[in-house]
Every structure is written in structure tokens, then in C-alpha cells.
C-alpha positions in Angstrom: 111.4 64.4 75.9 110.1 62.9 78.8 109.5 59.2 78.5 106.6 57.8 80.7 108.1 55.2 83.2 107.2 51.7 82.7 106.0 52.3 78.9 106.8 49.8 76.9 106.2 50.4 72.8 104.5 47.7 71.2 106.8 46.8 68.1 109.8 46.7 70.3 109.0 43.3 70.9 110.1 42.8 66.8 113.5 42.7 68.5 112.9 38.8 69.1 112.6 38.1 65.6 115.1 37.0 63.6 115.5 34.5 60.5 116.7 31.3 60.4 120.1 30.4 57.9 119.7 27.3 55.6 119.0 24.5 56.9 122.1 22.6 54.8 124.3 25.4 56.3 123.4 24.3 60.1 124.2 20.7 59.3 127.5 21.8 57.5 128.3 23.4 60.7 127.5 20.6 63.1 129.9 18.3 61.3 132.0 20.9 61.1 131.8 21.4 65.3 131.7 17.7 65.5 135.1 17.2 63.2 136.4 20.1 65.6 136.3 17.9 68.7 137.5 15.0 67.2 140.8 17.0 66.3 140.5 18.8 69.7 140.6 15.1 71.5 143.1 14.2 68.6 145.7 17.1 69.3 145.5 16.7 73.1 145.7 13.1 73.4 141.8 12.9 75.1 140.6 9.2 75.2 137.7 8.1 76.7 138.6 4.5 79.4 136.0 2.6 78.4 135.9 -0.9 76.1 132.5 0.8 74.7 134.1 3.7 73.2 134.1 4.3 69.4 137.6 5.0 68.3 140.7 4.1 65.5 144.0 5.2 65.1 146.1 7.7 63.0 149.5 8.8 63.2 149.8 6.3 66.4 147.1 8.5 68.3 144.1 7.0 69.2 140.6 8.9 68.7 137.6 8.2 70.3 135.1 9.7 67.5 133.5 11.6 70.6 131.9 14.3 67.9 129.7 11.4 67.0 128.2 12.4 70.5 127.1 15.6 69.4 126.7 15.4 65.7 124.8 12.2 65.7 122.1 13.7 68.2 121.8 17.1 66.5 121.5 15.7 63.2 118.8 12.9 63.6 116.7 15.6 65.8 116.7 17.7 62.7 115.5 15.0 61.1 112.4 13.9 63.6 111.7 17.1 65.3 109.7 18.6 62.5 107.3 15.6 61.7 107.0 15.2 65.3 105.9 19.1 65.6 104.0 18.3 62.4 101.9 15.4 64.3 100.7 17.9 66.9 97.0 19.4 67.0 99.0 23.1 66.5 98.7 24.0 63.0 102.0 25.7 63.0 104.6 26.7 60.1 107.8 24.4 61.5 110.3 24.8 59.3 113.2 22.8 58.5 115.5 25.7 58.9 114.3 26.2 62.5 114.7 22.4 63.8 117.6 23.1 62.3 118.6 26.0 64.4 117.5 24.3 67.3 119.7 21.3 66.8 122.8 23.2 66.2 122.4 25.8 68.8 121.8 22.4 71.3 125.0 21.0 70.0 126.8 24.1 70.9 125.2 23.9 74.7 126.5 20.7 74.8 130.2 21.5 73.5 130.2 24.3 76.0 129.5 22.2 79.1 131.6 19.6 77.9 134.4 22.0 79.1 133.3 21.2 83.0 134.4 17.7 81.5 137.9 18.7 82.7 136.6 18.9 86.4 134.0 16.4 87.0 134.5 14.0 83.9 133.5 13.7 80.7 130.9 11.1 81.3 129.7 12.7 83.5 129.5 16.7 81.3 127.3 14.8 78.8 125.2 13.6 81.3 124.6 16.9 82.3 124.5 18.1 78.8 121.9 15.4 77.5 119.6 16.9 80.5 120.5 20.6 79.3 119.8 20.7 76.2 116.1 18.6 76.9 115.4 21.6 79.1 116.6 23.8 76.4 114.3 22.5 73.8 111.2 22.2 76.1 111.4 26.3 76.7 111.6 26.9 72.6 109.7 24.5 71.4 106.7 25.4 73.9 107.7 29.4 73.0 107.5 28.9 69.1 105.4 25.6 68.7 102.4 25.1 71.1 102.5 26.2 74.7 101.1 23.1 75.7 104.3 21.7 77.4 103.1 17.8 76.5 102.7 18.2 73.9 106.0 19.5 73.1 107.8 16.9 75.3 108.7 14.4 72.4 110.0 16.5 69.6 111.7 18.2 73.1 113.8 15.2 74.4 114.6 13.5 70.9 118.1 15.2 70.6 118.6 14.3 74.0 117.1 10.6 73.5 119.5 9.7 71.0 122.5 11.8 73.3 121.1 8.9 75.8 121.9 6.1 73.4 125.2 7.6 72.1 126.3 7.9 75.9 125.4 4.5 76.7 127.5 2.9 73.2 130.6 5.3 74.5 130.5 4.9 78.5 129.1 1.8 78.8 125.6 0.2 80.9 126.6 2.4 83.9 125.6 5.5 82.3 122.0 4.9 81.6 120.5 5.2 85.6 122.4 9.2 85.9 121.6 9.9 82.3 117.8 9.4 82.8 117.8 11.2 85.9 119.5 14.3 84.7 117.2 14.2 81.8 114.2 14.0 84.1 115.4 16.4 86.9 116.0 19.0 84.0 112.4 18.1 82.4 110.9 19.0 85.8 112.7 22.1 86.5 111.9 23.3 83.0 107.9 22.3 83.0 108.4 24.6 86.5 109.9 26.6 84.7 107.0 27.2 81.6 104.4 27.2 84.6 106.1 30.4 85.9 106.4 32.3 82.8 102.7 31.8 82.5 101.6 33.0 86.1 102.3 37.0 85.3 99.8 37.3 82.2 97.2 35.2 83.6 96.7 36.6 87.1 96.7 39.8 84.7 94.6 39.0 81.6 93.6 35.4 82.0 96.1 34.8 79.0 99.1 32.6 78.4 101.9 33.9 78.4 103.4 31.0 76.4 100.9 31.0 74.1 101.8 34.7 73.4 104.7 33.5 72.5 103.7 31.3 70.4 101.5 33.8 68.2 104.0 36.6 68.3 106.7 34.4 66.9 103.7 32.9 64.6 104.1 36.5 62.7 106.8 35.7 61.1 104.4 33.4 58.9 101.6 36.0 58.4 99.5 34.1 61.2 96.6 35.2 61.8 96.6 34.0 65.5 97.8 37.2 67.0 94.5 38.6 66.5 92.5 35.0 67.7 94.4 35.4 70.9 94.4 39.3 71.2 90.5 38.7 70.4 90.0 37.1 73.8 90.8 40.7 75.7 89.8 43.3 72.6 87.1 45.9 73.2 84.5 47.7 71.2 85.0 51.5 70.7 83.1 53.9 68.2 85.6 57.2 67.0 85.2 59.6 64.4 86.4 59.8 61.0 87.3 62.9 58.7 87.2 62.9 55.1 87.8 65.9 53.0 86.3 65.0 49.8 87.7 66.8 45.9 85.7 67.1 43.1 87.3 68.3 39.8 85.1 68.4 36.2 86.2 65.3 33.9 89.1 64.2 36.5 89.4 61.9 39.6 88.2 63.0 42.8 91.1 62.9 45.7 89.7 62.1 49.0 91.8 63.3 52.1 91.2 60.8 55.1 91.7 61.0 58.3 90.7 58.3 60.5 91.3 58.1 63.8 92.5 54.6 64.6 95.9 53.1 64.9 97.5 51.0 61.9 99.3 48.5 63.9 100.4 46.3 65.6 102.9 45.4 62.6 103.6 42.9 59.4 100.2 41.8 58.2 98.5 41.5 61.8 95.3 43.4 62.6 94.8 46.6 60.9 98.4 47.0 60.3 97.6 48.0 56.7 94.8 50.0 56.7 95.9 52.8 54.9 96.4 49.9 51.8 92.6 48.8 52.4 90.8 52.3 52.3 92.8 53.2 49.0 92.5 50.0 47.2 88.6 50.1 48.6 87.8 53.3 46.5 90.3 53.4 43.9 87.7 53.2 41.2 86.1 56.7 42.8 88.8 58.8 43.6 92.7 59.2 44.8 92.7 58.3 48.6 95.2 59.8 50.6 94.6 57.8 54.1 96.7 60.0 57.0 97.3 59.5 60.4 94.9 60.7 63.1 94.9 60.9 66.7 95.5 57.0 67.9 97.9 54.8 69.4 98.6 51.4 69.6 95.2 51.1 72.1 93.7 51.9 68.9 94.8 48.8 66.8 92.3 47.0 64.7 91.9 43.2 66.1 91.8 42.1 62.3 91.5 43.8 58.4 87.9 43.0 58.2 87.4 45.9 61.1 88.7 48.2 58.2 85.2 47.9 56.8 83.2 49.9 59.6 85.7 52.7 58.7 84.6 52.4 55.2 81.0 51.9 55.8 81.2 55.7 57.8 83.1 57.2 54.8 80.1 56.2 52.4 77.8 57.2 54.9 78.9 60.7 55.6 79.9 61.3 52.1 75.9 61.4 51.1 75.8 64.8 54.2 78.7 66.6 52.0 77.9 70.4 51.0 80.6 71.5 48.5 82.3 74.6 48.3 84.9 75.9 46.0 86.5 78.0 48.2 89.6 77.8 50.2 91.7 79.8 52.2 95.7 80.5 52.0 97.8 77.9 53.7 98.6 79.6 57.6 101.8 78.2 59.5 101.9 78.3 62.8 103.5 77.5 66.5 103.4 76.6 69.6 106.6 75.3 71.4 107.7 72.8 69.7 104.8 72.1 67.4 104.4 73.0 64.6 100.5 73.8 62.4 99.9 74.2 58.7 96.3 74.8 58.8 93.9 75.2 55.7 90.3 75.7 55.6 88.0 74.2 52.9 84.6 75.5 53.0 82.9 75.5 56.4 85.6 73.0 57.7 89.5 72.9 58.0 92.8 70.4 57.5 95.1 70.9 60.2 99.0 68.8 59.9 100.8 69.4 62.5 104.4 68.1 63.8 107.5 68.1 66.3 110.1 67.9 63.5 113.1 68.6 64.5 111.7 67.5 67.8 110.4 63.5 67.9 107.0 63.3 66.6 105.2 59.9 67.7 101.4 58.7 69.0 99.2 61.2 70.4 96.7 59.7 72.6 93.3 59.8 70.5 91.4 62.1 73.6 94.3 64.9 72.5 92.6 65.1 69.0 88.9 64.5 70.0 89.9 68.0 72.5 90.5 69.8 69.2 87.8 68.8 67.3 85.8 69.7 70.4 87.2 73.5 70.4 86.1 73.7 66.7 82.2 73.0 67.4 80.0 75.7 66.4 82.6 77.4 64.3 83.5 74.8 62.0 81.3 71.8 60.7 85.1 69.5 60.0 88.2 69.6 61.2 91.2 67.2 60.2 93.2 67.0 62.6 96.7 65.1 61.0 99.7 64.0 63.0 102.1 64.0 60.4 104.6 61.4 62.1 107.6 62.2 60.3 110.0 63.0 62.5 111.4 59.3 64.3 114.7 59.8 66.2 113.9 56.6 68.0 111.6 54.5 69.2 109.1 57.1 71.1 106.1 57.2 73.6 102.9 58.1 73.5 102.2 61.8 74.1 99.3 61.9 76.2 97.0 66.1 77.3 98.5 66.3 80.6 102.1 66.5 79.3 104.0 69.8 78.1 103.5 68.2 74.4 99.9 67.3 74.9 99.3 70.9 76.4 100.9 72.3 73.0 99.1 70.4 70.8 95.7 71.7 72.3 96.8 74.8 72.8 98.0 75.4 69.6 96.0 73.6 67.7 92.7 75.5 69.7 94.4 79.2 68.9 94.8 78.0 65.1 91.4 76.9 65.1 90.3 80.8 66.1 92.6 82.2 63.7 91.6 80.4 60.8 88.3 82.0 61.3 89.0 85.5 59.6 91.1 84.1 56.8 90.0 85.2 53.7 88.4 82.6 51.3 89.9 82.4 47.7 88.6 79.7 44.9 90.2 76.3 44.8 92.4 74.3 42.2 94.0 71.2 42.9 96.0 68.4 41.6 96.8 65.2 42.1 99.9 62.4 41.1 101.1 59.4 42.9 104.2 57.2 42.1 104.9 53.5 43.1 107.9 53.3 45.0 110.2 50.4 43.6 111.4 49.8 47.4 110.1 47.2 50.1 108.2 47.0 53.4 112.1 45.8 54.4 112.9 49.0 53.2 110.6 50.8 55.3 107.9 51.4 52.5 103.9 50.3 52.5 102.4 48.8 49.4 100.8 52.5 48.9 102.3 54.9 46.4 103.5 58.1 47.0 100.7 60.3 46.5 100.9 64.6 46.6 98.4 66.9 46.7 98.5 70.3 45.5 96.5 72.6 46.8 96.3 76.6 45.1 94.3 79.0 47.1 95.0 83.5 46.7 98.0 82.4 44.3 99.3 80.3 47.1 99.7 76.4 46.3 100.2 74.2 49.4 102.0 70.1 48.8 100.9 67.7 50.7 103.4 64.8 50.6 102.3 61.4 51.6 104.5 58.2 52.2 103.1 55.2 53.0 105.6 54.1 56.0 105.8 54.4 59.7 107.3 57.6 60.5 110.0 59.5 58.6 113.6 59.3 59.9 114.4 62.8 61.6 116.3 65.3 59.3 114.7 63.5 56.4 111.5 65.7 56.3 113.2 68.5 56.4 115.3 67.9 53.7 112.6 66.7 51.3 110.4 69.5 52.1 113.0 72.3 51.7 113.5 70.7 47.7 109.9 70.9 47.7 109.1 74.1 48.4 111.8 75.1 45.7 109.8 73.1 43.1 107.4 75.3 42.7 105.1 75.4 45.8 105.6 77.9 48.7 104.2 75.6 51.7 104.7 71.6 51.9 104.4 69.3 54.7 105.7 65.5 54.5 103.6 62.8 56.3 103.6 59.0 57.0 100.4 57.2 57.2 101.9 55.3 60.4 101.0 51.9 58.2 103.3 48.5 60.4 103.2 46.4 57.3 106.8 47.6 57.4 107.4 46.4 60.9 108.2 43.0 60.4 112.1 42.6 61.4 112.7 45.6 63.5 110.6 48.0 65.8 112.4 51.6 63.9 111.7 51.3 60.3 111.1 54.7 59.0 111.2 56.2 55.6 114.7 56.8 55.4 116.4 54.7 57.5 117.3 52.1 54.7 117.2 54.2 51.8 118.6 57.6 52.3 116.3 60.9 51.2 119.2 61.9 48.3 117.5 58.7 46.1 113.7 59.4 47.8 113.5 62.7 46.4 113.5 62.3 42.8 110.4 60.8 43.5 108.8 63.0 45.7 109.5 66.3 42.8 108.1 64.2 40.4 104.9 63.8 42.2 105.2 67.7 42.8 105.9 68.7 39.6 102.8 66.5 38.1 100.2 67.6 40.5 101.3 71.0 40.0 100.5 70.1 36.0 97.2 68.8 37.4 95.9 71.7 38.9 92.5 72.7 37.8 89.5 73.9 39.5 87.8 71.8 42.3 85.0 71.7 44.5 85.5 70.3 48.3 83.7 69.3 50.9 84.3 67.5 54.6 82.4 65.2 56.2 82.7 63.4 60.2 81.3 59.9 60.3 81.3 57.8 62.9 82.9 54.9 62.9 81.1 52.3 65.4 81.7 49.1 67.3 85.2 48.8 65.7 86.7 45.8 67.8 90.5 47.2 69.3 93.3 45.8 71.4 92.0 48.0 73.7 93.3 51.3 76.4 96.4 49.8 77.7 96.0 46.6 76.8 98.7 46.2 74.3 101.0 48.0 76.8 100.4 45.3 79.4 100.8 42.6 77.2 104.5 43.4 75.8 105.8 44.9 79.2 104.9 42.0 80.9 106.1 39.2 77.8 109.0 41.6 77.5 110.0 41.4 80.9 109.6 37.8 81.0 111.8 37.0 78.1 114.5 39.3 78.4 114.9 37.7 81.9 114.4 34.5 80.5 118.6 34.2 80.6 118.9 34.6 84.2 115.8 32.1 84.7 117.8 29.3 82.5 120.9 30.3 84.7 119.1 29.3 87.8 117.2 26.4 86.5 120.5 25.2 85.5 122.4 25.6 88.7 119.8 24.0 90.9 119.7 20.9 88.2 123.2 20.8 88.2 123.2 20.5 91.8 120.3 18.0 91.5 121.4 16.1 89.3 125.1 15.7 91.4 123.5 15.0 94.2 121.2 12.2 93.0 124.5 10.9 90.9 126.4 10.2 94.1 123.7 8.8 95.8 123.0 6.5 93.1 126.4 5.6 91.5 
């Protein structure tokens, strides 16, 4: 597979994330650190020279207490950094955990570059450290908290304040002049520092880069601010909608969706979990079985309440329906590496196609909208389904002008013919759906598993759909070879795409966490009682249009991460340099001072 250069997938970023231990756990471990260095100096005879220094005396050794340097700081900052956070305009979820993070992650800064104690001094490696670690603090704090950098500046400089006060009761009056200048020198490099970070995006997108930041690491909260910011940059776009709609006598009617917009970008942002919202919309009217269409991440909603244009064209083109009780056989076919099951229902067909074994990702929505083109004037519908069950790893977008996209619309366009002279049989179906007792951690939506069963000319057709993002590769394969031995003689397994699942990590699909041996139990149930269900049904498809839906926008979403990717995974070798030329700095202005 050929990946396009400079693509950048949009849940990679999920990478960043990560949780927070207790809070009573970081503090454990900064005494802990701090007890360490006290032994350290203990064990190696280390005393500081001055008539300031804290110290007593065991076993004939004296020790200085220099971990009160370190664990005084990091523990009062724990203490003051979140009301201080709390005090700001920036409604922001600042948790005790994090400030504890922060704290203990500064200590450890500090311990480090107390080592260059041994060749310029130790009075002189907390000085530098006390500047450090204010630097430090700045970048986070104005990365998680509020971009604003002044507003960030006093919960920033607190650890180092009281490193300030601590350095002056150990080292005596001297220390305060370079202590306040390496704290300051560091403060400027790092407001520099923030200002550059911001430049790329807003010579780009007239966005903050910070403040993306700031709303990306907001997720972890289920802030809505992603969508606020992304709002600033989204566009309007109307696409179609195609809903296959089942109507059985005294039973449920099963509606077959598919909608042509992206459900990202992940966790509970946008329309991440629109597949959730259309079921949950029309529960009381019929089974929904929401699948993926043609859309990428370009296609994301810019919040839920978008959901409800796609809902509004569903009602709407439902009133156009013409039903038929006819259906043809199920028809498999090929092209390369994709591969077609194609059914036609009345005057209009359901085509599922995949790459399985092959990765099987995005298609660019144009790809799908050239299919449903090559149908016009010989069918009223088509349903064209990307099953997205096949994830080997994290993928690109296929796009028409590739050997996939070229495969796709070939394929799909010679099926399309095909399907024509099938011969038309009447149609049962049947319907069950499970609830999956596994977690969006686990790499499962808050969707059941639903199946329909389709029977056609004696031939009965499962259609096997998991509410997740993609389906681990191998994984389809083996569920639908147990399938088609349950009973059935053509299956296909598909993932609505939903990102509720796509909080921690960027590759979350259906059987990555829990393995297809304990999936399947589930899935044969659901086969087993739609096959049960069968019974004669009426079905007709309708296209509605689904207009001014508000998006993230063609490339947008791209742009965005490549460029706040970039920045942060270079943000090491920006602190590198920052810290040099402060070190440096901060020398300098030492000698000339002292």
C-alpha cells in the first residue's frame, strides 16, 4: 500500500494522551526521591559550606537535608498550582493528579541537573534548575491549561518560587541576584519559545497552535472545546444519504443506512458517535443499522447536533419510498484487491465492499459519489458500504486516482451492470441484535451488535454489524468463515467507523483487546436468531440529501495535526535548545554579576 507523503491520520495525535497516576502516589514518590538524595549526600559524605544550610548528624556524618530542596518545592506547588489554575478565566478540568504530575516530573528535572552540580557547583545546579523547571511548567501549563502564557505565569513559577526561597535558607543572601536571573532568562526564552510554536498554524489557519493544544488535551474531559475552536475554520457541505428501508407484517422494521459522513474525530468530540445517535433517534420505528459510507476525516461533524440534518433527510426521503418485495440472490464479486457483495432490493441495490486481507481504510467521499453516478438511469438507490474491517495499522485515505481508488470504481461500476440481469426472487428477512458486555476501551461503541439476514432464491445473505472502528485484520475472516457455517451461505462483517472508541490510542479495532475466539459466540447468536426471524418483508431505498451539514472541512483536519504533530514531537529538541542557550545565559550573566 502506497502511503501518501506528508499524510498525517487524525487520531494519531491520541498518542499524546495518557492518564495521570494518583495523586498520593506522586507525593509518595517525591519524598521518596527527596529521602533518596538525602542518603545519596549521606553515603558520599556531600555537605553543603554554608552557615545557612539545614543539616544534623547520624552515625558521625553530617547531612545537609538537601531533599528539602526538591521535595519542599514540588510539594507546596501541588498544593497552589491547581487553585491558582482554578482562579483563571479558562474553565478547565485541572486535576489534582495532573499538578501532581507536574510537580513530580519538575523534581525529577531538577535531580537530573543536579548532577552538573559535580562540575560547576551545587549552588550553582539549582540555580539553573529553579530556572528549568519555571520554563518547564510555562510550556505545559500553557499546552494543557490556557494558552495565554500570562496567564499561566503564576501557577508556572510557584515550584520554582519556593526552589527560590529554599536556595536562599541553604546558600545563603548571595544566591538570590543569579537565582532571579536564571529564573527570568528561562521565562523569556520560554515565552519565545510559546510565540514560536504558535507562528506555523496561524500564518496557516489564523489558529493557535497552543490553544490547540489546549482543546485536544481538553478531550480527555469530554470538552466540548475541540469543536468551538475547530468551528472557527469548519465548512458547510450538503451529501447524500442512503437508507434501505424493511417492512415486515406485525414486526419491527430494520432500516439499513448509509450516510456518507465521517464519525470522528474521536471520544465524544463532534460526530464521533453518530452511528449511536441515528439508532437511538428511531429506535421506537425500526432496527437501524447505521454503516459506513464514502467519508474521511474532512467529513467529520463539527458537533452531535449536526447529526440532526442527517436525520431530518432520512424522514424526508422516507415519505418518496416505493416498496417492493423482491430481491435478488446475493452476487460476489472482484476487482484486484476489492472485494463486492452486491444485492439488489427493488429498483435499487446494497453494495459492501472491502480489501480484507488487504488494509481497508477511508475512501475519499468523491470515490463513492462516482459510483452512485454510474448507477443513474439504471437504478433509483445504491448503497454503497465500505465495510472497514480490515485494520493492519493505522491507514490513509484512498483517494480515485490511486490503483485502489481505480478498483473501487471500476469494480464497483461493472457490479453495478451486472446486477442488472439478476433475477428477482421474493424477500424474507430477520433481524437480532446483542449488547456487547465490553467497552469503548475495548474497542466497542455503545451500539449493539446487530445482523441482518437477508433470504432471496433460497439464498440467505448476514449482514454483521459492530459498532467499532475497523476490525483487526484476520478477525473478519475468521468470524465470517463461522458464519457462513451457521447456516447462511454469504456474510460480510462491518464496522460503522464510530471514534467513541478512540480515546487512548489511535488503532482500536474490534479485536485488538478482545480476541474473535470470545467475539464470536456473540456474533452466531445474532445469526442464529435472525435466521429464527425470517419472515416475509417489503423494501424500499430512498437518497436524501443531507444539506448545510457544518464539517472540519477538505484537508483541514490534515493540516491541523501535521502541523501540531510536527510541532510537538519536536518540541524535545526545542526544550534542548532553549535550554543550552539559557544555560549559557544564565553563566554568563552569573560571572558578570557574582
Amino acid at each position: 500500500m502506497v502511503k501518501v507523503k506528508g499524510e498525517v491520520r487524525q487520531d494519531s495525535m491520541t498518542r499524546f494522551i495518557f492518564a495521570a497516576p494518583n495523586v498520593f502516589v506522586e507525593i509518595l514518590i517525591i519524598l521518596a526521591l527527596s529521602l533518596g538524595i538525602d542518603i545519596l549526600c549521606w553515603l558520599t559524605g556531600f555537605t553543603i559550606n554554608s552557615e545557612f544550610a539545614l543539616s544534623f548528624t547520624i552515625l558521625g556524618k553530617e547531612i545537609n537535608m538537601f531533599g528539602l530542596a526538591f521535595s519542599v518545592p514540588a510539594i507546596l506547588s501541588i498544593i497552589l498550582t491547581k487553585p491558582l489554575v482554578d482562579l483563571t478565566e479558562r474553565k478547565v478540568v485541572f486535576k489534582w493528579k495532573r499538578a501532581g504530575l507536574l510537580a513530580l516530573v519538575s523534581e525529577i528535572f531538577m535531580i537530573i541537573l543536579m548532577l552538573t552540580g559535580f562540575l560547576f557547583g551545587f549552588d550553582f545546579a539549582y540555580i539553573f534548575g529553579i530556572g528549568f523547571i519555571f520554563a518547564f511548567r510555562i510550556i505545559i501549563l500553557c499546552g494543557v491549561v490556557d494558552y495565554r502564557v500570562t496567564r499561566m505565569l503564576i501557577p508556572a513559577v510557584i515550584q520554582s518560587a519556593i526552589g527560590f526561597i529554599i536556595g536562599v535558607l541553604f546558600f545563603g543572601p548571595w544566591f538570590m541576584i543569579p537565582a532571579a536571573v536564571s529564573i527570568i532568562i528561562f521565562g523569556l526564552f520560554m515565552v519565545l519559545l510559546v510565540y514560536f510554536f504558535d507562528l506555523p498554524l496561524k500564518k496557516t489557519c489564523g489558529l493557535s497552535g497552543m490553544e490547540f493544544a489546549n482543546v485536544f488535551f481538553g478531550m480527555i474531559d469530554g470538552s466540548n472545546r475541540m469543536e468551538k475552536y475547530l468551528g472557527r475554520i469548519s465548512e458547510y457541505v450538503t451529501v447524500p444519504e442512503t437508507t434501505f428501508f424493511f417492512k415486515r407484517d406485525l414486526k419491527k422494521d430494520v432500516w439499513f443506512v448509509v450516510p456518507n459522513l465521517h464519525p470522528g474525530p474521536m471520544a465524544e468530540i463532534g460526530g464521533s458517535n453518530i452511528p449511536k445517535l441515528l439508532h437511538d433517534n428511531f429506535e421506537n420505528e425500526a432496527v437501524v443499522l447505521v454503516s459506513h459510507g464514502c467519508a474521511s476525516h474532512d467529513l467529520n461533524l463539527i458537533s452531535n447536533s449536526e447529526t440532526s440534518k442527517i436525520i431530518d433527510a432520512i424522514k424526508k426521503s422516507k415519505d418518496s419510498v416505493v416498496l417492493s418485495g423482491e430481491a435478488s440472490r446475493p452476487v460476489r464479486s472482484r476487482c484486484g484487491a476489492v472485494s463486492f457483495l452486491s444485492q439488489r432490493f427493488g429498483d435499487s441495490i446494497l453494495m459492501v465492499t472491502t480489501r480484507s486481507p488487504d488494509m481497508t481504510e477511508d475512501m475519499d467521499y468523491s470515490i463513492g459519489r462516482i459510483i452512485m453516478g454510474e448507477s443513474r438511469g439504471k437504478y433509483a438507490n445504491i448503497g454503497f458500504v465500505d465495510a472497514h474491517n480490515c485494520m493492519l495499522e493505522k491507514g490513509h485515505i484512498i483517494y480515485p486516482s490511486t490503483e485502489e481508488g481505480n478498483e473501487f470504481i471500476t469494480g464497483g461500476t461493472d457490479a453495478i451492470l451486472s446486477m442488472k440481469n439478476e433475477e428477482m426472487f421474493p424477500l424474507r428477512i430477520g433481524v437480532s441484535s446483542v449488547k456487547l458486555p465490553y467497552t469503548a476501551e475495548q474497542g466497542f461503541g455503545d451500539m449493539e451488535l446487530i445482523t441482518l439476514v437477508t433470504e432471496a432464491g433460497g439464498v440467505k445473505t448476514a449482514y454483521v454489524l459492530f459498532d467499532g472502528n475497523n476490525v483487526k485484520a484476520g478477525v473478519r475472516d475468521i468470524l465470517r468463515d463461522a458464519v457462513l457455517k451457521a447456516g447462511v451461505d454469504e456474510a460480510e462483517i462491518m464496522s460503522t467507523d464510530t471514534h467513541v472508541v478512540n480515546t487512548l490510542s489511535g488503532m482500536n479495532p474490534v479485536g485488538h483487546v478482545i480476541g474473535a475466539d470470545e467475539i464470536l459466540p456473540y456474533v452466531l447468536k445474532t445469526v442464529s436468531e435472525a435466521i429464527a426471524d425470517l419472515g416475509d418483508a417489503k423494501v424500499g431505498a430512498a437518497t436524501g440529501s443531507c444539506e448545510n451539514v457544518e464539517v472540519f472541512g477538505p484537508g483541514r483536519i490534515t493540516q491541523l495535526t501535521a502541523l501540531s504533530g510536527s510541532i510537538i514531537t519536536n518540541l524535545p529538541i526545542y526544550l534542548a535548545a532553549i535550554t543550552i542557550i539559557s544555560f549559557l545565559a544564565v553563566m554568563v550573566v552569573c560571572w558578570v554579576v557574582l
